[in-house]
MDTraj code that builds the backbone (N, CA, C; nanometers):
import mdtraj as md
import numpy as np

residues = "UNK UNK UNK UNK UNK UNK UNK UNK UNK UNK UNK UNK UNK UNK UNK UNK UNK UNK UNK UNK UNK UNK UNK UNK UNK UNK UNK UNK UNK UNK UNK UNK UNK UNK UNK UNK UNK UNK UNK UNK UNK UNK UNK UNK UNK UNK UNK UNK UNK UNK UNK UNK UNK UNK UNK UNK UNK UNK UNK UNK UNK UNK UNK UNK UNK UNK UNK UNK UNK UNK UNK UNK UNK UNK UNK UNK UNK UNK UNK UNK".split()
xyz = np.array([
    [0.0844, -0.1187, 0.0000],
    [0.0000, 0.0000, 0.0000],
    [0.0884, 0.1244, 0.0000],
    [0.0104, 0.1735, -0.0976],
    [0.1285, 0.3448, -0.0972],
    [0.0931, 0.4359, 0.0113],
    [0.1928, 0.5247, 0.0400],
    [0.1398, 0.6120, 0.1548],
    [0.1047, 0.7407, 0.0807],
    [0.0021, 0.8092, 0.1016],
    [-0.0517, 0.9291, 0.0193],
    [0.0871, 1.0267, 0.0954],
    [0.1254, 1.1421, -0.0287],
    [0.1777, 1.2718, -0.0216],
    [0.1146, 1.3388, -0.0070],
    [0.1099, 1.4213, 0.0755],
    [0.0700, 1.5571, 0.1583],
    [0.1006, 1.6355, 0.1266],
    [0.0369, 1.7473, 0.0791],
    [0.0913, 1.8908, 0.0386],
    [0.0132, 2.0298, 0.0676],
    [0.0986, 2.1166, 0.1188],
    [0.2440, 2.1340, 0.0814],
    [0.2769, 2.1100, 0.1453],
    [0.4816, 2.0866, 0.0529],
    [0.5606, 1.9376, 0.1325],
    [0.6725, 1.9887, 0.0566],
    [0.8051, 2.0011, 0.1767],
    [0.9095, 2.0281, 0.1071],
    [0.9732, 1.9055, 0.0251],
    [1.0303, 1.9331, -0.0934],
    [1.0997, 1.8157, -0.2259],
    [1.1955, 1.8254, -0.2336],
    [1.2857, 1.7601, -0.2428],
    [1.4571, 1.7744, -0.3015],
    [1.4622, 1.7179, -0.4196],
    [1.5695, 1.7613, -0.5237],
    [1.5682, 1.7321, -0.6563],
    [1.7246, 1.7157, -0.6510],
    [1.7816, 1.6335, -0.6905],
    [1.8999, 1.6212, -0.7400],
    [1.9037, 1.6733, -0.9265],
    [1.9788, 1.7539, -0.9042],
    [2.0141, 1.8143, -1.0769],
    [2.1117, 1.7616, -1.1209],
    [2.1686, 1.7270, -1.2364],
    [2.2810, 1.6018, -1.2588],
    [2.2997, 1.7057, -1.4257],
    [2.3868, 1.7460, -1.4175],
    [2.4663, 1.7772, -1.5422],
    [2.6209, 1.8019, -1.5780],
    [2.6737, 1.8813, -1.7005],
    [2.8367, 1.8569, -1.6975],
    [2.9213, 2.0091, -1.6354],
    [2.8524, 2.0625, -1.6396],
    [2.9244, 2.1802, -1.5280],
    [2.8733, 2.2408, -1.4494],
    [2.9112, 2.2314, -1.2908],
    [2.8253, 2.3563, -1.2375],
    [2.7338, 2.4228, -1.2612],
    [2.8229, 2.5461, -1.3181],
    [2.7677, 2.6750, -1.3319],
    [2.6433, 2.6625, -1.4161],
    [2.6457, 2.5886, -1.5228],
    [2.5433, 2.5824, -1.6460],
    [2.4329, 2.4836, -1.5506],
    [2.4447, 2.4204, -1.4645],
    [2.3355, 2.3645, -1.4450],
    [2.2590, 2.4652, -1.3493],
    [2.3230, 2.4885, -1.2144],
    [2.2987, 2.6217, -1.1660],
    [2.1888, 2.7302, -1.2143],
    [2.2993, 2.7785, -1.3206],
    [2.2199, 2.8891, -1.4154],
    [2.0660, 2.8317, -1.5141],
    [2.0751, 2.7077, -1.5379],
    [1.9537, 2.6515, -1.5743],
    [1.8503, 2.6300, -1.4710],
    [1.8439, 2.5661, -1.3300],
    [1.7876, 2.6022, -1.2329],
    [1.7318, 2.7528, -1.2037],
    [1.7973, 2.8604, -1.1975],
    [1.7866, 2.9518, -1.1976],
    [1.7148, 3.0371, -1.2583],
    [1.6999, 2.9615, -1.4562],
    [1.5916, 3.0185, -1.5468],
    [1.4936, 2.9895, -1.4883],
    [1.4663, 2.8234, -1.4716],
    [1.3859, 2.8171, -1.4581],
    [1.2190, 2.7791, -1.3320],
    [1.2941, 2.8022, -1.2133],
    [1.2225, 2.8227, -1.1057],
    [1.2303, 2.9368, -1.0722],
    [1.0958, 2.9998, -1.0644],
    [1.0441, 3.1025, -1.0182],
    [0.9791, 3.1123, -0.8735],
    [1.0121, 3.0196, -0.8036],
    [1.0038, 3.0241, -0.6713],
    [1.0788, 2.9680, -0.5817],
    [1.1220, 3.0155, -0.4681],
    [1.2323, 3.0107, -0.3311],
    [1.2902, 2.8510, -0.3827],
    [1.4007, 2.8439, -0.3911],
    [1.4602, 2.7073, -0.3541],
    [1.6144, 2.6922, -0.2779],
    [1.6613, 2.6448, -0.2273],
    [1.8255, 2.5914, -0.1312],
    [1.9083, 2.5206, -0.1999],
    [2.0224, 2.5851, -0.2515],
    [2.0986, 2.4818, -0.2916],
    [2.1414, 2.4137, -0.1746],
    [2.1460, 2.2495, -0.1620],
    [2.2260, 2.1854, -0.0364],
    [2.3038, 2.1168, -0.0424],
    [2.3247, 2.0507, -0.1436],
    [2.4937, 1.9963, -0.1515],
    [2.5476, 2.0296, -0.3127],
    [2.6184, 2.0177, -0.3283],
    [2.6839, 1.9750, -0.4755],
    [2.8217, 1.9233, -0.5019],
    [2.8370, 1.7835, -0.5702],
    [2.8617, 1.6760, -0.6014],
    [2.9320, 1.6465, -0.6834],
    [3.0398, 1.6322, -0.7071],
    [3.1149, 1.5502, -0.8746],
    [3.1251, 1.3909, -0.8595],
    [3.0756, 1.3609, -0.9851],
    [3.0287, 1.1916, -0.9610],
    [3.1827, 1.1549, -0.9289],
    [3.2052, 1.0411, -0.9529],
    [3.3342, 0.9431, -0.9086],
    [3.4388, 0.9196, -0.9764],
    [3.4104, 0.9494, -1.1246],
    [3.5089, 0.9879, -1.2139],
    [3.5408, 1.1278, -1.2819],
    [3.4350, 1.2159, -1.1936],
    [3.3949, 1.3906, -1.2335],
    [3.4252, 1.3852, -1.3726],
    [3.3305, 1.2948, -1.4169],
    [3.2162, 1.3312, -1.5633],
    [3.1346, 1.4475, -1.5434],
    [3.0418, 1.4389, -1.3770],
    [2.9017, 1.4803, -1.4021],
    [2.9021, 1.5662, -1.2734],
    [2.8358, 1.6640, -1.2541],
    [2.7654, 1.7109, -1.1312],
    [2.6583, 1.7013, -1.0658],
    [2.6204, 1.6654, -0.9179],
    [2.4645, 1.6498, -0.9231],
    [2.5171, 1.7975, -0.8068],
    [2.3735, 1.8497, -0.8785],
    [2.3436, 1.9395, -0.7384],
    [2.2160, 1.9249, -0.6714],
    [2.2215, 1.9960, -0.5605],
    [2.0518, 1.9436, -0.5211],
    [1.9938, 2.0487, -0.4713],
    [1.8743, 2.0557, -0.4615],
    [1.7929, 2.1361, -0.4471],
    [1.6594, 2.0900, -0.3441],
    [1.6452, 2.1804, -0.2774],
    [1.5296, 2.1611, -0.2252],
    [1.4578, 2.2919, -0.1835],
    [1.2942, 2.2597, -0.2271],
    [1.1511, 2.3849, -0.2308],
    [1.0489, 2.2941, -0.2349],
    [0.9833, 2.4275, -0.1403],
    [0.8501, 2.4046, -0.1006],
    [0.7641, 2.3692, -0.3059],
    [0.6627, 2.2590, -0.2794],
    [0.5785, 2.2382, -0.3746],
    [0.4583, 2.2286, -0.3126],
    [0.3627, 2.2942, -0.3629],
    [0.2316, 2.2829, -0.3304],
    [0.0820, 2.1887, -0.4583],
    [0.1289, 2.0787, -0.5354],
    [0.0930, 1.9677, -0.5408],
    [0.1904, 1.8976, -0.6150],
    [0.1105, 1.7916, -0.7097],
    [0.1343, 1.6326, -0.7424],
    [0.2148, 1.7404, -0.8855],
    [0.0864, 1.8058, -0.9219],
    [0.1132, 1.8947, -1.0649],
    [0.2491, 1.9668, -1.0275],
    [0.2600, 2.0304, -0.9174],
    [0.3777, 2.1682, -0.9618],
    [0.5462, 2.0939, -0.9425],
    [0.4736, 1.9525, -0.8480],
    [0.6128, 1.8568, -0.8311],
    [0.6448, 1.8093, -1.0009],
    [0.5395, 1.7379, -1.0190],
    [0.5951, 1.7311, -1.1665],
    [0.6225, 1.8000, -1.3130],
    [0.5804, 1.9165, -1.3186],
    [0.6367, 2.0371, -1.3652],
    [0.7266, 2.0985, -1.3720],
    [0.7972, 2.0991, -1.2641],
    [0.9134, 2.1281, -1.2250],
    [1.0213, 2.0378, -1.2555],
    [1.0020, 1.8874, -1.2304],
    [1.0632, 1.7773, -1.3051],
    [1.0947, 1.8020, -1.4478],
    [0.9550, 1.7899, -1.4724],
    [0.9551, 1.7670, -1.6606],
    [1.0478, 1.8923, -1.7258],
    [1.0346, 2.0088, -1.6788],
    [1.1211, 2.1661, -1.7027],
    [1.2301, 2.1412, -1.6970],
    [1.2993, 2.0782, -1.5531],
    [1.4172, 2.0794, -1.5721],
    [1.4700, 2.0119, -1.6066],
    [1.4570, 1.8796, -1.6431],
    [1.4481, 1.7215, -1.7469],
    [1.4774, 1.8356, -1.8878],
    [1.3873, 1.8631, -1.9187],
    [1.4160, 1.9239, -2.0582],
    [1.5246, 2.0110, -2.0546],
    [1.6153, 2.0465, -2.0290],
    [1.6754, 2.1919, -2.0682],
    [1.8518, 2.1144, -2.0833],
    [1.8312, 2.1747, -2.1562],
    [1.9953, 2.1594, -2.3151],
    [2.0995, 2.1158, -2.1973],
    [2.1635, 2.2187, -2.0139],
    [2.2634, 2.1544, -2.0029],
    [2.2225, 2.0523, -1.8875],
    [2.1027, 2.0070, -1.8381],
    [2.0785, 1.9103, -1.7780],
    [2.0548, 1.7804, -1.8283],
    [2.1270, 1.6707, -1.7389],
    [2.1334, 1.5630, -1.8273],
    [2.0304, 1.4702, -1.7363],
    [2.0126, 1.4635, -1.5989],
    [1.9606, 1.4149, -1.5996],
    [1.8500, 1.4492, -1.4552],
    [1.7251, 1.4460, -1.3894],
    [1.7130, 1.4649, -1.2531],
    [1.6510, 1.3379, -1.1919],
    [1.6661, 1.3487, -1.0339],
    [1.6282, 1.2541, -0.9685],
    [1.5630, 1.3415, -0.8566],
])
top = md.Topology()
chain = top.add_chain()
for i, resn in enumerate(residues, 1):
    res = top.add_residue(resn, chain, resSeq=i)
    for name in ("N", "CA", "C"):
        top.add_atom(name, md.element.get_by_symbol(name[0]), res)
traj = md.Trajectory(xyz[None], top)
């Protein structure tokens, strides 16, 4: 049995791309509301960066919106 999500509910997003700054600055286009950067990461052979993020979302929709946005954009490769 799944446990229902509650909202609003703070989310963390791991951002995973090839430099910093460009992923950063892509975050940056594109959330228009409060978020924390809290760690950031070079994978194990520093190919990749994850950074992470965490903001308040107020539903199912703006959690996955925010996914799908930053999924799409040229220097993000990948989110979790």
């Amino acid at each position: 049995m799944l446990k229902e999500i509650l909202y609003p509910r703070v989310w963390e997003y791991a951002v995973i791309g090839k430099d910093e700054n460009e992923v950063k600055e892509a975050i940056f286009q594109i959330l228009d509301i409060p978020f924390t950067f809290t760690r950031i990461r070079p994978s194990s052979k520093g190919n990749f960066i994850s950074v992470h993020i965490i903001l308040e979302v107020d539903s199912q929709d703006t959690r996955d919106s925010i996914f799908r946005a930053l999924s799409a954009h040229k220097h993000i490769k990948m989110v979790i």
